[in-house]
N, C-alpha and C positions, 0 to 999 in steps of 0.2 A: 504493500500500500504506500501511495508519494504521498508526501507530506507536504504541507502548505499553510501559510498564517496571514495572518495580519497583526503588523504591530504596532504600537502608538502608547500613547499615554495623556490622557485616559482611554480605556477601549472597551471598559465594562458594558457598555452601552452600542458597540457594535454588532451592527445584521451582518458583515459580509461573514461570521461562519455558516449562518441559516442560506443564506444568496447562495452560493459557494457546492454548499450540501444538495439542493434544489438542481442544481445545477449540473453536477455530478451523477445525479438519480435520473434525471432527464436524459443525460446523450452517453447516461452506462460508465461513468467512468470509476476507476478505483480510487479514492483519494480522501485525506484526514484532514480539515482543514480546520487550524484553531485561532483562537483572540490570544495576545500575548501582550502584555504590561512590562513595558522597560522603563527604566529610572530614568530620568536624565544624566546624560554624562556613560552612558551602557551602554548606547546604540550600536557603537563601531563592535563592542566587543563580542555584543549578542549574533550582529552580523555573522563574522567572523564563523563563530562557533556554530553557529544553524545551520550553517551549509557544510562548515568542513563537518555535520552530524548526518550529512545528507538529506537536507530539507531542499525541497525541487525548485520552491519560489515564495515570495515573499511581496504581499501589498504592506504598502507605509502608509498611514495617517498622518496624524497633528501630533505631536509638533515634530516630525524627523525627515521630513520631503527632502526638505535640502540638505542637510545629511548623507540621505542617501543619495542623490545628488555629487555631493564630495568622494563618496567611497564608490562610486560607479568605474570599473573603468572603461565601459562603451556608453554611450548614450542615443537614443533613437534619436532620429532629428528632432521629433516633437518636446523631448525632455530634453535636450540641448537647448530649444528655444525658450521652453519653460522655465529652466534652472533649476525642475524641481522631479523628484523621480518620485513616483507610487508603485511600481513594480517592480522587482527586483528578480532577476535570476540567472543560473550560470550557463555561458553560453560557449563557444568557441574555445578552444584551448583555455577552459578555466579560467574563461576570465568572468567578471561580474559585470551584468548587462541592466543598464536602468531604463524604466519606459517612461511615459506619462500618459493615461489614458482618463483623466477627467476630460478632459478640454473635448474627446473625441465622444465620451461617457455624456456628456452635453447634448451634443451637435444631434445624435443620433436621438438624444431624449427629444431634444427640438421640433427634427424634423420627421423620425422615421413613425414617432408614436403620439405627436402631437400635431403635425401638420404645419409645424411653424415657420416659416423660410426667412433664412439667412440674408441670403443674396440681393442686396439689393436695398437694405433695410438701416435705417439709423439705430444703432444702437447704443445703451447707455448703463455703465457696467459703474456700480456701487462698490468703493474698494480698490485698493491698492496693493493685497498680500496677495499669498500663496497662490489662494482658487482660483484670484482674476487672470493671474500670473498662468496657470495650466490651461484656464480659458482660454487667453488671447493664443495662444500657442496652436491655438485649431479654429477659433471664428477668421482667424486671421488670411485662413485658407478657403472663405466661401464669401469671400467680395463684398462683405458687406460694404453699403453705402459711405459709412460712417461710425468710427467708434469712440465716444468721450468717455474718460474715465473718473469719475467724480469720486474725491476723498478728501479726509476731513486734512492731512498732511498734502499740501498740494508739490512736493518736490519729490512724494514717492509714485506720485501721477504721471509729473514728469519722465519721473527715469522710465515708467512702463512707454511711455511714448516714445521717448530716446531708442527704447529697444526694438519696439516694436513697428512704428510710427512710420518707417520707410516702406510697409509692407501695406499699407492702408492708410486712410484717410484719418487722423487719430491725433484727440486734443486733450488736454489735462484740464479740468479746474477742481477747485476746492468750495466751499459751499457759500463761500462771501463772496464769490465771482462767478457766480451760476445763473448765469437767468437765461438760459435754450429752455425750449417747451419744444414736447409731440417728438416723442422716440417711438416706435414700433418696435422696440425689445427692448425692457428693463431687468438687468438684470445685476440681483443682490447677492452679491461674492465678498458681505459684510458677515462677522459672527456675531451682529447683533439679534435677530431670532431667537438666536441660546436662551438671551436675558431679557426677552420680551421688548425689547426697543426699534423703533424704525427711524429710519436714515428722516435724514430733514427735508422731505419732498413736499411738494408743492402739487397737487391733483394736474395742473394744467404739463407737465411731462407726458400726458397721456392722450395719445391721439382715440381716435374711431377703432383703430384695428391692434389696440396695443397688446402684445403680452407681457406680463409679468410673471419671472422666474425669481424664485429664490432656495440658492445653491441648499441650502438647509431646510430640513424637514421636521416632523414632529406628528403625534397622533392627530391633533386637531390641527387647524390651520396654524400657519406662523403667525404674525403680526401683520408682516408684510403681504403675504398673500390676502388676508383679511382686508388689509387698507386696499388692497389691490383692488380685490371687492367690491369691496364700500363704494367705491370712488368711479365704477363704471369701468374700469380693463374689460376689454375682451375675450381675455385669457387671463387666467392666475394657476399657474402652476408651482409647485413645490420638488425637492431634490431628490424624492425618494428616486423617482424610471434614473435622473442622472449615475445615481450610486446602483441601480443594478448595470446600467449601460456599460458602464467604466469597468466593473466586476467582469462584465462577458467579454469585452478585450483582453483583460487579463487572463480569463479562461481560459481564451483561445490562442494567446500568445505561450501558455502554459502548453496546452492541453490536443492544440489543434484543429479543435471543433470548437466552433462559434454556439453556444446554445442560445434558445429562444427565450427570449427576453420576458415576452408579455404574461403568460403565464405564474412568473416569479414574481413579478411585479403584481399583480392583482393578488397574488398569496402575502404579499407584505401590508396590502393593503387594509387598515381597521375597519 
Protein backbone atom coordinates (compact mmCIF):
# COMPACT_ATOMS: atom_id res chain seq x y z
CA UNK A 1 0.00 0.00 0.00
CA UNK A 2 1.73 3.91 -1.05
CA UNK A 3 1.50 6.18 1.31
CA UNK A 4 0.41 9.61 1.01
CA UNK A 5 -0.32 12.82 3.43
CA UNK A 6 -0.96 16.12 3.89
CA UNK A 7 0.94 18.20 6.20
CA UNK A 8 0.40 21.70 7.66
CA UNK A 9 -0.17 23.08 10.95
CA UNK A 10 -2.98 23.39 11.91
CA UNK A 11 -4.44 20.26 9.97
CA UNK A 12 -6.85 18.87 12.51
CA UNK A 13 -9.54 20.29 10.47
CA UNK A 14 -8.59 18.91 7.12
CA UNK A 15 -10.84 16.86 4.38
CA UNK A 16 -8.05 16.12 1.94
CA UNK A 17 -7.73 12.42 3.93
CA UNK A 18 -11.72 11.87 3.23
CA UNK A 19 -11.06 13.71 -0.63
CA UNK A 20 -8.03 11.44 -1.09
CA UNK A 21 -9.96 8.20 0.28
CA UNK A 22 -13.05 8.84 -2.12
CA UNK A 23 -10.81 9.19 -4.56
CA UNK A 24 -8.94 6.19 -4.29
CA UNK A 25 -12.25 3.83 -3.99
CA UNK A 26 -13.42 5.45 -7.19
CA UNK A 27 -10.74 4.77 -9.82
CA UNK A 28 -9.57 1.21 -7.42
CA UNK A 29 -6.43 2.45 -6.32
CA UNK A 30 -4.37 1.15 -3.34
CA UNK A 31 -3.29 3.82 -1.01
CA UNK A 32 -3.15 5.34 2.85
CA UNK A 33 -3.49 8.75 2.92
CA UNK A 34 -3.02 10.61 6.28
CA UNK A 35 -3.25 14.51 8.07
CA UNK A 36 0.07 15.17 9.77
CA UNK A 37 0.84 18.01 12.23
CA UNK A 38 4.53 19.60 12.19
CA UNK A 39 5.90 22.03 14.42
CA UNK A 40 7.28 25.00 13.02
CA UNK A 41 10.87 24.91 12.54
CA UNK A 42 10.38 20.51 11.52
CA UNK A 43 9.38 20.95 8.05
CA UNK A 44 12.78 20.36 6.31
CA UNK A 45 13.39 17.53 8.74
CA UNK A 46 9.99 15.63 8.52
CA UNK A 47 10.45 16.02 4.69
CA UNK A 48 13.52 14.41 4.73
CA UNK A 49 12.48 11.53 6.72
CA UNK A 50 8.85 10.70 4.81
CA UNK A 51 10.36 9.98 1.98
CA UNK A 52 13.68 8.47 2.79
CA UNK A 53 10.54 6.07 4.92
CA UNK A 54 9.18 5.70 1.46
CA UNK A 55 6.20 7.88 1.55
CA UNK A 56 5.08 8.21 -2.42
CA UNK A 57 3.85 12.11 -2.02
CA UNK A 58 3.04 14.65 -0.20
CA UNK A 59 0.39 17.87 -0.26
CA UNK A 60 1.50 21.13 1.82
CA UNK A 61 -0.92 23.46 3.52
CA UNK A 62 -0.42 26.77 5.79
CA UNK A 63 1.93 27.67 6.62
CA UNK A 64 4.91 25.59 4.61
CA UNK A 65 4.17 26.25 0.67
CA UNK A 66 7.09 28.07 0.45
CA UNK A 67 9.16 25.90 2.37
CA UNK A 68 8.51 23.51 0.20
CA UNK A 69 9.15 25.63 -2.29
CA UNK A 70 12.83 26.04 -0.97
CA UNK A 71 13.49 22.22 -0.57
CA UNK A 72 12.20 21.49 -4.17
CA UNK A 73 14.63 20.66 -6.32
CA UNK A 74 12.53 20.78 -9.78
CA UNK A 75 9.71 22.85 -9.94
CA UNK A 76 6.77 22.68 -12.55
CA UNK A 77 6.54 25.92 -14.28
CA UNK A 78 3.30 26.77 -12.44
CA UNK A 79 5.17 26.45 -8.95
CA UNK A 80 8.14 28.26 -10.26
CA UNK A 81 5.61 31.04 -11.07
CA UNK A 82 3.86 30.69 -7.85
CA UNK A 83 6.96 30.55 -5.46
CA UNK A 84 4.99 28.28 -3.70
CA UNK A 85 4.65 24.38 -3.92
CA UNK A 86 1.60 22.10 -2.48
CA UNK A 87 2.78 18.81 -3.87
CA UNK A 88 5.42 17.24 -3.40
CA UNK A 89 7.18 14.03 -4.62
CA UNK A 90 10.09 12.02 -5.98
CA UNK A 91 10.71 12.15 -9.23
CA UNK A 92 13.72 11.40 -11.79
CA UNK A 93 16.91 10.27 -10.27
CA UNK A 94 15.63 11.11 -6.64
CA UNK A 95 15.25 14.02 -6.88
CA UNK A 96 12.21 16.19 -5.09
CA UNK A 97 9.76 17.46 -7.50
CA UNK A 98 7.38 20.56 -6.29
CA UNK A 99 3.99 21.28 -8.13
CA UNK A 100 1.29 23.95 -7.41
CA UNK A 101 -2.08 22.84 -8.20
CA UNK A 102 -4.45 25.57 -6.43
CA UNK A 103 -4.38 28.02 -9.13
CA UNK A 104 -5.37 25.14 -11.65
CA UNK A 105 -7.69 23.52 -8.52
CA UNK A 106 -9.57 27.17 -9.27
CA UNK A 107 -9.78 27.51 -12.82
CA UNK A 108 -11.38 24.08 -13.37
CA UNK A 109 -13.76 24.95 -10.18
CA UNK A 110 -14.44 28.17 -12.32
CA UNK A 111 -15.04 26.87 -15.30
CA UNK A 112 -15.48 23.14 -15.74
CA UNK A 113 -18.36 22.98 -12.75
CA UNK A 114 -19.42 26.38 -12.55
CA UNK A 115 -19.62 27.69 -15.99
CA UNK A 116 -17.69 30.69 -15.13
CA UNK A 117 -15.29 32.19 -17.82
CA UNK A 118 -12.20 33.46 -17.53
CA UNK A 119 -11.27 34.83 -20.70
CA UNK A 120 -12.13 37.94 -21.32
CA UNK A 121 -13.26 39.05 -17.94
CA UNK A 122 -12.18 41.95 -15.20
CA UNK A 123 -11.19 40.41 -12.46
CA UNK A 124 -10.50 41.47 -8.82
CA UNK A 125 -8.57 39.37 -6.55
CA UNK A 126 -8.66 40.20 -2.40
CA UNK A 127 -5.06 39.74 -1.05
CA UNK A 128 -1.77 39.75 -1.52
CA UNK A 129 -0.34 36.15 0.04
CA UNK A 130 0.07 32.65 -0.79
CA UNK A 131 -3.53 31.66 -2.46
CA UNK A 132 -3.51 35.00 -4.65
CA UNK A 133 0.02 34.04 -5.23
CA UNK A 134 -0.95 30.13 -6.73
CA UNK A 135 -3.89 31.83 -8.38
CA UNK A 136 -2.35 34.34 -10.45
CA UNK A 137 0.07 31.41 -11.55
CA UNK A 138 -2.82 29.91 -13.75
CA UNK A 139 -5.63 32.94 -14.22
CA UNK A 140 -2.79 34.38 -15.78
CA UNK A 141 -2.86 31.77 -18.41
CA UNK A 142 -6.75 32.23 -19.65
CA UNK A 143 -6.56 36.19 -20.96
CA UNK A 144 -8.32 37.43 -18.63
CA UNK A 145 -9.34 41.15 -19.55
CA UNK A 146 -7.85 42.46 -16.58
CA UNK A 147 -6.42 41.70 -13.03
CA UNK A 148 -6.38 44.37 -9.91
CA UNK A 149 -5.00 43.08 -6.89
CA UNK A 150 -6.42 44.91 -3.93
CA UNK A 151 -4.62 44.63 -0.38
CA UNK A 152 -4.73 46.29 2.65
CA UNK A 153 -0.22 46.51 2.25
CA UNK A 154 -0.23 48.12 -1.04
CA UNK A 155 3.61 47.24 -1.80
CA UNK A 156 2.84 43.53 -1.53
CA UNK A 157 0.26 44.39 -4.47
CA UNK A 158 2.82 45.66 -6.04
CA UNK A 159 5.44 43.19 -6.16
CA UNK A 160 2.59 40.47 -7.28
CA UNK A 161 2.28 42.96 -10.34
CA UNK A 162 6.08 43.28 -10.73
CA UNK A 163 5.96 39.52 -11.15
CA UNK A 164 3.27 38.88 -12.78
CA UNK A 165 2.03 42.18 -14.47
CA UNK A 166 4.13 41.59 -17.90
CA UNK A 167 1.93 38.59 -18.43
CA UNK A 168 -1.55 40.49 -18.40
CA UNK A 169 -3.19 43.54 -17.94
CA UNK A 170 -2.42 43.98 -13.97
CA UNK A 171 -2.67 46.88 -11.26
CA UNK A 172 -2.05 47.03 -7.59
CA UNK A 173 -4.09 49.23 -5.09
CA UNK A 174 -4.76 49.30 -1.49
CA UNK A 175 -8.01 50.20 0.00
CA UNK A 176 -7.43 54.27 0.31
CA UNK A 177 -6.91 54.30 -3.55
CA UNK A 178 -9.63 52.06 -4.60
CA UNK A 179 -12.43 53.44 -6.35
CA UNK A 180 -12.83 50.94 -9.85
CA UNK A 181 -16.55 49.42 -9.74
CA UNK A 182 -18.11 46.32 -11.90
CA UNK A 183 -15.52 43.37 -11.96
CA UNK A 184 -17.10 40.18 -13.36
CA UNK A 185 -14.84 37.90 -10.84
CA UNK A 186 -14.26 38.71 -7.29
CA UNK A 187 -12.22 36.85 -5.95
CA UNK A 188 -11.38 36.57 -1.97
CA UNK A 189 -7.73 34.85 -1.55
CA UNK A 190 -8.14 36.96 2.14
CA UNK A 191 -8.16 34.44 5.50
CA UNK A 192 -10.56 36.61 6.77
CA UNK A 193 -13.60 34.07 6.47
CA UNK A 194 -11.62 32.05 9.24
CA UNK A 195 -12.71 35.09 11.70
CA UNK A 196 -15.81 36.14 10.28
CA UNK A 197 -14.78 39.55 8.68
CA UNK A 198 -15.14 40.82 5.19
CA UNK A 199 -12.78 42.84 3.09
CA UNK A 200 -13.82 46.69 2.83
CA UNK A 201 -16.01 46.45 -0.34
CA UNK A 202 -18.40 48.74 -1.51
CA UNK A 203 -21.78 46.67 -3.30
CA UNK A 204 -21.01 49.00 -6.46
CA UNK A 205 -17.74 46.22 -7.46
CA UNK A 206 -20.41 44.22 -8.69
CA UNK A 207 -21.79 44.21 -12.16
CA UNK A 208 -25.13 42.35 -13.65
CA UNK A 209 -23.07 39.20 -14.20
CA UNK A 210 -20.65 39.06 -11.36
CA UNK A 211 -19.32 36.13 -9.54
CA UNK A 212 -18.06 35.91 -6.26
CA UNK A 213 -15.46 33.36 -5.08
CA UNK A 214 -14.02 32.81 -1.87
CA UNK A 215 -11.00 30.70 -1.64
CA UNK A 216 -12.25 29.44 1.93
CA UNK A 217 -15.08 27.58 2.93
CA UNK A 218 -17.16 26.53 5.92
CA UNK A 219 -20.57 24.45 6.60
CA UNK A 220 -22.64 27.58 6.25
CA UNK A 221 -21.89 30.31 4.07
CA UNK A 222 -18.64 32.47 4.65
CA UNK A 223 -19.27 36.10 5.29
CA UNK A 224 -18.35 36.86 2.01
CA UNK A 225 -20.39 34.65 0.11
CA UNK A 226 -23.26 35.82 2.40
CA UNK A 227 -22.48 39.61 1.52
CA UNK A 228 -22.13 38.37 -1.94
CA UNK A 229 -25.77 37.40 -1.58
CA UNK A 230 -27.07 40.04 0.04
CA UNK A 231 -25.87 42.47 -2.37
CA UNK A 232 -27.31 40.91 -5.70
CA UNK A 233 -23.91 38.68 -7.22
CA UNK A 234 -24.81 36.53 -9.74
CA UNK A 235 -22.85 33.84 -8.51
CA UNK A 236 -21.40 33.27 -4.93
CA UNK A 237 -19.47 30.48 -4.63
CA UNK A 238 -17.24 29.12 -1.89
CA UNK A 239 -13.69 26.96 -1.97
CA UNK A 240 -14.88 23.60 -1.15
CA UNK A 241 -15.11 22.17 -5.62
CA UNK A 242 -11.57 24.51 -5.46
CA UNK A 243 -9.85 22.08 -2.73
CA UNK A 244 -11.37 18.93 -4.23
CA UNK A 245 -10.10 20.21 -7.86
CA UNK A 246 -6.43 20.83 -6.75
CA UNK A 247 -6.67 17.27 -4.72
CA UNK A 248 -7.54 15.54 -8.32
CA UNK A 249 -4.34 17.08 -9.87
CA UNK A 250 -2.56 16.00 -7.32
CA UNK A 251 -4.03 12.58 -7.61
CA UNK A 252 -3.38 12.40 -10.80
CA UNK A 253 0.10 13.73 -10.92
CA UNK A 254 0.45 10.81 -8.18
CA UNK A 255 -1.59 8.20 -9.38
CA UNK A 256 -2.02 8.61 -13.16
CA UNK A 257 -5.68 8.70 -13.34
CA UNK A 258 -7.45 11.83 -13.08
CA UNK A 259 -10.65 10.92 -10.88
CA UNK A 260 -14.13 12.52 -11.16
CA UNK A 261 -14.55 15.33 -9.30
CA UNK A 262 -18.31 15.84 -8.90
CA UNK A 263 -19.33 13.10 -7.08
CA UNK A 264 -16.74 13.98 -4.18
CA UNK A 265 -17.69 17.13 -4.02
CA UNK A 266 -21.54 16.63 -3.53
CA UNK A 267 -20.22 13.83 -0.73
CA UNK A 268 -18.58 16.99 1.13
CA UNK A 269 -21.35 18.74 0.70
CA UNK A 270 -23.69 19.51 4.20
Amino acid sequence: MSLYAVVGNPIEHSKSPQIHQLFAEQTGQDLEYLAIKVEAGGFAAFISKYFADGGKGLNVTVPFKEAAFALADYHAPRAALAKSVNTLFIGDEETLHGDNTDGIGLVNDLQQNNSVSIQGNRILMLGAGGAIRGALAELVNHQPASITILNRTLSKAEQLVSEFGGLIDMRARDYGSFDETEFDLIINGTSLSLTGELPELEKSVLAGNTCCYDMMYGIEDTVFVAWAKHNGAALALDGLGMLVEQAAVSFSIWRGVHPDTAPVIAALRP
